[in-house]
PyMOL Python script that loads the backbone (N, CA, C, O; Angstrom):
from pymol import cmd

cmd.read_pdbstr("""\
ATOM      1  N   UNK A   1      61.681 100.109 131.014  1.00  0.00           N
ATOM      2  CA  UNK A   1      61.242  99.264 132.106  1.00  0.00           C
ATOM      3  C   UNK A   1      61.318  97.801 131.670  1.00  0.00           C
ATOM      4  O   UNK A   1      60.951  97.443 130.551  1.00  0.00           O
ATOM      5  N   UNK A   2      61.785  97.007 132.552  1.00  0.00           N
ATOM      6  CA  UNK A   2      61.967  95.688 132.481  1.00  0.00           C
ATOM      7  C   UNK A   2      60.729  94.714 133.154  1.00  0.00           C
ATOM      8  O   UNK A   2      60.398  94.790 134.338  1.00  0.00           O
ATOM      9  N   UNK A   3      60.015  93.635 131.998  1.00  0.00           N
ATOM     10  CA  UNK A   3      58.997  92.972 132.412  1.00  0.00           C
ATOM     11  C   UNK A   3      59.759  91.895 133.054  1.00  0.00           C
ATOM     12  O   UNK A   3      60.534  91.329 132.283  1.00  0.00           O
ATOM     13  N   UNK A   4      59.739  91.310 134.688  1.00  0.00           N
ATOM     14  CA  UNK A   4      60.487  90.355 135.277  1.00  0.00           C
ATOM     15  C   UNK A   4      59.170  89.455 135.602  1.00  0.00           C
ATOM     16  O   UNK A   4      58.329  89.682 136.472  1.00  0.00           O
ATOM     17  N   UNK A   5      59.218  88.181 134.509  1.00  0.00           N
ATOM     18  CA  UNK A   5      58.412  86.665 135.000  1.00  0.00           C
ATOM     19  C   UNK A   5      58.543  86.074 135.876  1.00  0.00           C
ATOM     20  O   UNK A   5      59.287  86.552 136.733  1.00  0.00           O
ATOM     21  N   UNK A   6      57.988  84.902 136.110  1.00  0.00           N
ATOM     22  CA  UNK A   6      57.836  84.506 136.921  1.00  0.00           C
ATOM     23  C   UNK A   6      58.778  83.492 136.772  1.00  0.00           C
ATOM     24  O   UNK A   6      59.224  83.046 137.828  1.00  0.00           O
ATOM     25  N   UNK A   7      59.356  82.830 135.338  1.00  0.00           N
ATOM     26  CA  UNK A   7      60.014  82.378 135.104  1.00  0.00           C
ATOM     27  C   UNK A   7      61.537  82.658 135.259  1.00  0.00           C
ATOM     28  O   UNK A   7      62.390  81.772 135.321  1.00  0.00           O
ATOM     29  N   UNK A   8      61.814  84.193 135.322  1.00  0.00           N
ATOM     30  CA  UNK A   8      62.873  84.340 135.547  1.00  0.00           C
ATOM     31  C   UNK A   8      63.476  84.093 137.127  1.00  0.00           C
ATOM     32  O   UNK A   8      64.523  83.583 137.526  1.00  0.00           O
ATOM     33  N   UNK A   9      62.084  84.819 137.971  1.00  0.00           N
ATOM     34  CA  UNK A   9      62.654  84.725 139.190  1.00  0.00           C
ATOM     35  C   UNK A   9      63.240  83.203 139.208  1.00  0.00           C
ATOM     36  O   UNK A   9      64.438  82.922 139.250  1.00  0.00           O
ATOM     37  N   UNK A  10      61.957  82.108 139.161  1.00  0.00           N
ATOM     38  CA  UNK A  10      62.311  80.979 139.068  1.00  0.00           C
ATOM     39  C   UNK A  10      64.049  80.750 138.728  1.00  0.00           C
ATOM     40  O   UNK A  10      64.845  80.259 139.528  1.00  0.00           O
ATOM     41  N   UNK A  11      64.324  81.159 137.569  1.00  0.00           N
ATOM     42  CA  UNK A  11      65.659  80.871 137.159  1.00  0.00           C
ATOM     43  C   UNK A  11      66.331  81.315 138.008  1.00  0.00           C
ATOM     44  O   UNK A  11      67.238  80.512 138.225  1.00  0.00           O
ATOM     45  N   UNK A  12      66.437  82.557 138.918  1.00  0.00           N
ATOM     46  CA  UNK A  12      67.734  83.559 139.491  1.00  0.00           C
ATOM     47  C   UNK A  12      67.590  82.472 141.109  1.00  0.00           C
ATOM     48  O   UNK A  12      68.529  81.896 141.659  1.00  0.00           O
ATOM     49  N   UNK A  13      66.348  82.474 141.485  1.00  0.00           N
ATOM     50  CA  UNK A  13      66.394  81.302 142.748  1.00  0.00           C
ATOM     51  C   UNK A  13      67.439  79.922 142.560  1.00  0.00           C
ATOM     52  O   UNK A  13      68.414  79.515 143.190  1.00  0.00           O
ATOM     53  N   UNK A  14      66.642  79.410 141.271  1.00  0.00           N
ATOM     54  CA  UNK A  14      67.766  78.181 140.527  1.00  0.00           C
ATOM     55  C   UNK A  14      68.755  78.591 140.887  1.00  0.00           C
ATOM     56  O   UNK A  14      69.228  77.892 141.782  1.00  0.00           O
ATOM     57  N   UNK A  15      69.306  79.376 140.639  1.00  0.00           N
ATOM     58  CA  UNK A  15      70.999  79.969 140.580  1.00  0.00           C
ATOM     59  C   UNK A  15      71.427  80.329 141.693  1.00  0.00           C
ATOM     60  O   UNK A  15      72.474  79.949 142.218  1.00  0.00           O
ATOM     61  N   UNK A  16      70.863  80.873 142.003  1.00  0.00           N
ATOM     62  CA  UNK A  16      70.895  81.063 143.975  1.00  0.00           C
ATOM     63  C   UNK A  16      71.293  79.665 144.344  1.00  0.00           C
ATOM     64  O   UNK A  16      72.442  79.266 144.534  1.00  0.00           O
ATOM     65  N   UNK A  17      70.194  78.989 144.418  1.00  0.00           N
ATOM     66  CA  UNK A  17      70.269  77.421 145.079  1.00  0.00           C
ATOM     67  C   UNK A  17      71.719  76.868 144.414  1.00  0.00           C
ATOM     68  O   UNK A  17      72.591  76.342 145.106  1.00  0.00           O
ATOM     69  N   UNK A  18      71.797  77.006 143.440  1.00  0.00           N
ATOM     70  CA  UNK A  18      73.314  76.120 142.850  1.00  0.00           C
ATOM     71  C   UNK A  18      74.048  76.732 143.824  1.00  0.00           C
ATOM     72  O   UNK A  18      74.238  75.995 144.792  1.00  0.00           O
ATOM     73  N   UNK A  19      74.651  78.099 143.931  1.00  0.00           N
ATOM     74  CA  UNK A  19      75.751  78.609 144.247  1.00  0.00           C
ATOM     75  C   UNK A  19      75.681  78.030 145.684  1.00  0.00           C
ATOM     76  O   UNK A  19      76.725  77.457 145.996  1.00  0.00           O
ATOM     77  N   UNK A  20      74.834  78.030 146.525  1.00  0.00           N
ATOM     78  CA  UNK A  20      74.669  77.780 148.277  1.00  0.00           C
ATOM     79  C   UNK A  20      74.630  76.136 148.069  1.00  0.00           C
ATOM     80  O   UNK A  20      74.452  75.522 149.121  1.00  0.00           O
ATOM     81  N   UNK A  21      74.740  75.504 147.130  1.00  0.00           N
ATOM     82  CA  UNK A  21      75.090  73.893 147.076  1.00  0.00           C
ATOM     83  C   UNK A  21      76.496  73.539 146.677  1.00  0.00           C
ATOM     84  O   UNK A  21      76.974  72.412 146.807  1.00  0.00           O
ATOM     85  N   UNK A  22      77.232  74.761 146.096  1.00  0.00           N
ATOM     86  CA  UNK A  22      78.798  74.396 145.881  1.00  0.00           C
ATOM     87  C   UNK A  22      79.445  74.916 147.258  1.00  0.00           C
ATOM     88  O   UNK A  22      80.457  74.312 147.613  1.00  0.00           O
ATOM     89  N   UNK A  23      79.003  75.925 148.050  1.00  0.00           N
ATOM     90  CA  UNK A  23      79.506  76.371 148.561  1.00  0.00           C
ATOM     91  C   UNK A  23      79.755  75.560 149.896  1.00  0.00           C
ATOM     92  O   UNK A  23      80.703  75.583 150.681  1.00  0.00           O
ATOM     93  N   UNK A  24      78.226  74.618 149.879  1.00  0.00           N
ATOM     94  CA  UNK A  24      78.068  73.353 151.126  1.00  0.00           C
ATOM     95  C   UNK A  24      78.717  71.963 150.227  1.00  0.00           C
ATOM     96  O   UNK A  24      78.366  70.814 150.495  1.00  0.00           O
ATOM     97  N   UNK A  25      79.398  72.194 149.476  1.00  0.00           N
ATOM     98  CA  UNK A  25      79.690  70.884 148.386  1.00  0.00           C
ATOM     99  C   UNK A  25      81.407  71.163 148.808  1.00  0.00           C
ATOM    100  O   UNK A  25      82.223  70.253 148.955  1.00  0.00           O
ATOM    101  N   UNK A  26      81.691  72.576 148.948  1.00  0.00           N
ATOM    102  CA  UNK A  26      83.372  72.645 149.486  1.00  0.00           C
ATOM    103  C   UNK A  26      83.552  72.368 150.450  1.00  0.00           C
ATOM    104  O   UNK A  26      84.418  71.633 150.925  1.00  0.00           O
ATOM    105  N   UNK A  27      82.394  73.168 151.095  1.00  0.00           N
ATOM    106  CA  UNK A  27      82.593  73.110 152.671  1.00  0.00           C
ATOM    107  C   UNK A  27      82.729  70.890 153.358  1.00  0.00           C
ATOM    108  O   UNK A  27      83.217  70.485 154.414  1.00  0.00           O
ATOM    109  N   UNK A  28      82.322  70.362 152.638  1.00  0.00           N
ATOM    110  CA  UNK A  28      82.350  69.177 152.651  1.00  0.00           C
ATOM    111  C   UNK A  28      83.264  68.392 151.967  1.00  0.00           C
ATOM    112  O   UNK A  28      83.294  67.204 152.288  1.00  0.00           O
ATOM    113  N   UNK A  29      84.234  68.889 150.849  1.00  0.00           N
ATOM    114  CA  UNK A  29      85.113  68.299 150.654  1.00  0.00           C
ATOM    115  C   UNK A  29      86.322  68.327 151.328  1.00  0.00           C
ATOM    116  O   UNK A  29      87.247  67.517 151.259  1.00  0.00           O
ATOM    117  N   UNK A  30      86.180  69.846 152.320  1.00  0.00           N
ATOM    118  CA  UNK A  30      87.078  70.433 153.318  1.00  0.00           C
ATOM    119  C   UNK A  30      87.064  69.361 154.787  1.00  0.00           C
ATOM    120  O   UNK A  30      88.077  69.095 155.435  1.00  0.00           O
ATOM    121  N   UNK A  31      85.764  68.889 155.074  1.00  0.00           N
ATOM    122  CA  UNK A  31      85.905  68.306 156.005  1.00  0.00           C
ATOM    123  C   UNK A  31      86.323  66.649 155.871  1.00  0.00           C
ATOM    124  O   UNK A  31      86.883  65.924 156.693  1.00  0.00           O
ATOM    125  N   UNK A  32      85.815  66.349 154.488  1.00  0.00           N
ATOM    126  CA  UNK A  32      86.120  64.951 153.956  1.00  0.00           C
ATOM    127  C   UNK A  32      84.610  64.314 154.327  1.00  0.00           C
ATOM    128  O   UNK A  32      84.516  63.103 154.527  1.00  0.00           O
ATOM    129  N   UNK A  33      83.543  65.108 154.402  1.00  0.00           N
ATOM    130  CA  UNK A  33      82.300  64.560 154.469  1.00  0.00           C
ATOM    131  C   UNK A  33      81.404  63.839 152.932  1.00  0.00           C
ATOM    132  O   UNK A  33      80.556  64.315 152.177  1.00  0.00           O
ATOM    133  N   UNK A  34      82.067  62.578 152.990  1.00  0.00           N
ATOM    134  CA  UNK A  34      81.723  61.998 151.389  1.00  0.00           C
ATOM    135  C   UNK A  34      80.204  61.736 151.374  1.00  0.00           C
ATOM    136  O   UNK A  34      79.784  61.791 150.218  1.00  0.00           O
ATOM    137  N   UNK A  35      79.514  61.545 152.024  1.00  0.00           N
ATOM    138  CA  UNK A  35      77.807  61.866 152.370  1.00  0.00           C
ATOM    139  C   UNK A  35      77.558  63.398 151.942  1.00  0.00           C
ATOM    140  O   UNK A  35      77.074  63.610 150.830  1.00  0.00           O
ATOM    141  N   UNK A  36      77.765  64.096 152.498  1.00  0.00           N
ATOM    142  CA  UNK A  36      77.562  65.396 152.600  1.00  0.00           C
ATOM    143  C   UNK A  36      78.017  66.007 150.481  1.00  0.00           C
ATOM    144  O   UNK A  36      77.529  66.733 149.616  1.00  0.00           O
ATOM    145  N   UNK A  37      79.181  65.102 150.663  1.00  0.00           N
ATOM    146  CA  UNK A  37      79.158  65.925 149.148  1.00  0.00           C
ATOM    147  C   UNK A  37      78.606  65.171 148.261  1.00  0.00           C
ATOM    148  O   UNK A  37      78.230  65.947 147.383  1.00  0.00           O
ATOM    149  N   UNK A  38      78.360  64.216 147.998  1.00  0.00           N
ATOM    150  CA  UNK A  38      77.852  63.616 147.213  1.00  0.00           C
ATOM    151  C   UNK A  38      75.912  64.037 147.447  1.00  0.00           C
ATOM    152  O   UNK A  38      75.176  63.982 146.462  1.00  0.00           O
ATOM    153  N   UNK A  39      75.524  64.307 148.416  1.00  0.00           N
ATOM    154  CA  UNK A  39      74.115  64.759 148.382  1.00  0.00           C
ATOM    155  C   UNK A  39      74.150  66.204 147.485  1.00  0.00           C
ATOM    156  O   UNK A  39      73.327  66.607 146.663  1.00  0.00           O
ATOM    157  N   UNK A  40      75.245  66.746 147.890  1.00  0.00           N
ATOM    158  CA  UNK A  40      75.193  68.222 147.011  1.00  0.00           C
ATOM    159  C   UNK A  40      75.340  68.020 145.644  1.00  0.00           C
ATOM    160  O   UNK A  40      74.476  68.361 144.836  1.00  0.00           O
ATOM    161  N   UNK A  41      76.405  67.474 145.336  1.00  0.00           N
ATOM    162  CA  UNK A  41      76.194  66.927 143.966  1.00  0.00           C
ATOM    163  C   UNK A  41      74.689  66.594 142.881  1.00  0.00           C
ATOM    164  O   UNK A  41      74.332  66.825 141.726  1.00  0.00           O
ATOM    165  N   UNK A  42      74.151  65.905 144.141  1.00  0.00           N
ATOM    166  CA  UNK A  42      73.184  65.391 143.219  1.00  0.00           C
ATOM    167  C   UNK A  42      72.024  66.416 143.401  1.00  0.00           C
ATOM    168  O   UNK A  42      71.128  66.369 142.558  1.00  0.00           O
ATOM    169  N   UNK A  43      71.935  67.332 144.393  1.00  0.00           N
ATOM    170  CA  UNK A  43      70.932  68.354 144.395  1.00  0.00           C
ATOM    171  C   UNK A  43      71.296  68.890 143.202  1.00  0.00           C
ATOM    172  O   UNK A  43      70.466  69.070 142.311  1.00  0.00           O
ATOM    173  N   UNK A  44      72.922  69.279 143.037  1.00  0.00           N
ATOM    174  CA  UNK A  44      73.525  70.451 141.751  1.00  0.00           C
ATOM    175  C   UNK A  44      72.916  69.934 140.222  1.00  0.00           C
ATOM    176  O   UNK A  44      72.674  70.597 139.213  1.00  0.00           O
ATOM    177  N   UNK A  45      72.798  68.692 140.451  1.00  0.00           N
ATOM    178  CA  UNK A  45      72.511  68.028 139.174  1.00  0.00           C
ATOM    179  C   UNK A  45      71.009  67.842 138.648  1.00  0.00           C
ATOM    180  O   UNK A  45      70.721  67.409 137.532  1.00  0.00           O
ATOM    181  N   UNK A  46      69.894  68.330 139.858  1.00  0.00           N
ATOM    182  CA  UNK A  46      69.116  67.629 139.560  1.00  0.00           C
ATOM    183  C   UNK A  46      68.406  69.583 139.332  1.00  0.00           C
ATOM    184  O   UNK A  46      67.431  69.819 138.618  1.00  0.00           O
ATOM    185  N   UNK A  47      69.025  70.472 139.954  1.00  0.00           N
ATOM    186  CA  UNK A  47      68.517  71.690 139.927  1.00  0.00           C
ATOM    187  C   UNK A  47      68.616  72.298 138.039  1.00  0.00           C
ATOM    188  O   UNK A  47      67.769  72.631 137.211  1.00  0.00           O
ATOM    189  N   UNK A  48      70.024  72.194 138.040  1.00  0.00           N
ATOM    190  CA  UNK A  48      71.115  72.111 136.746  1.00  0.00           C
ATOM    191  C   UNK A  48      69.913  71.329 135.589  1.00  0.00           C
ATOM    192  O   UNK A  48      69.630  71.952 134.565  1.00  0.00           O
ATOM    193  N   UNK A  49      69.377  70.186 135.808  1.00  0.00           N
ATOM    194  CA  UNK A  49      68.710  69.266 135.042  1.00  0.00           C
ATOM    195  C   UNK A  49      67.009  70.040 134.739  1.00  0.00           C
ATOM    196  O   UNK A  49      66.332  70.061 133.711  1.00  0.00           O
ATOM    197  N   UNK A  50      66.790  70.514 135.883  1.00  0.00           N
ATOM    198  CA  UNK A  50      65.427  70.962 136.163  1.00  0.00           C
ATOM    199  C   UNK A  50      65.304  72.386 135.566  1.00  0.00           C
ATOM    200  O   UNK A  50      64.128  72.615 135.281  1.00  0.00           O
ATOM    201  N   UNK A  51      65.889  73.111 135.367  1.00  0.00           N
ATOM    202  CA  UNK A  51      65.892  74.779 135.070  1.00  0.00           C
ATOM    203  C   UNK A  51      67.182  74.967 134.035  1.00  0.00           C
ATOM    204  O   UNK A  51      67.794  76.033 134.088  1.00  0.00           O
ATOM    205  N   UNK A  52      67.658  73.792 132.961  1.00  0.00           N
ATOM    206  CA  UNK A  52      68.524  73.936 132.341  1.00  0.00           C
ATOM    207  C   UNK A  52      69.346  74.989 132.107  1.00  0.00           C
ATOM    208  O   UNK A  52      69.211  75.871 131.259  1.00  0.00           O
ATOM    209  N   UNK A  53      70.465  74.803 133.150  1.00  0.00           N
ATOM    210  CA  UNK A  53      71.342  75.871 133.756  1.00  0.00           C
ATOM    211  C   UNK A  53      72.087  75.490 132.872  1.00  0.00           C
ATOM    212  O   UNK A  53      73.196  76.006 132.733  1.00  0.00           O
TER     213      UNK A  53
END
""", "prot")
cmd.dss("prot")
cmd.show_as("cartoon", "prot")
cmd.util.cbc("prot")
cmd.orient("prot")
């Protein structure tokens, strides 16, 4: 049996959240929305920074 923290969930959400910020980070380089990607960016960076991904 596997003990799952609270910390981990934490981490797998982290990772969650990255993946649904590249995915709105393409979807915006697709449209040429330079607002739009550059906010994702810096969410990616600050999640990435926060839960040392």
């Amino acid at each position: 049996m596997t003990l799952t923290t609270t910390y981990d969930v934490e981490r797998w959400l982290a990772l969650e959240q990255v993946k649904h910020y590249q995915k709105l980070k393409a979807a915006a380089a697709a449209t040429g929305n330079k607002v739009e990607y550059r906010r994702c960016l810096d969410a990616i960076d600050i999640i990435k920074t926060q839960f040392g991904l």
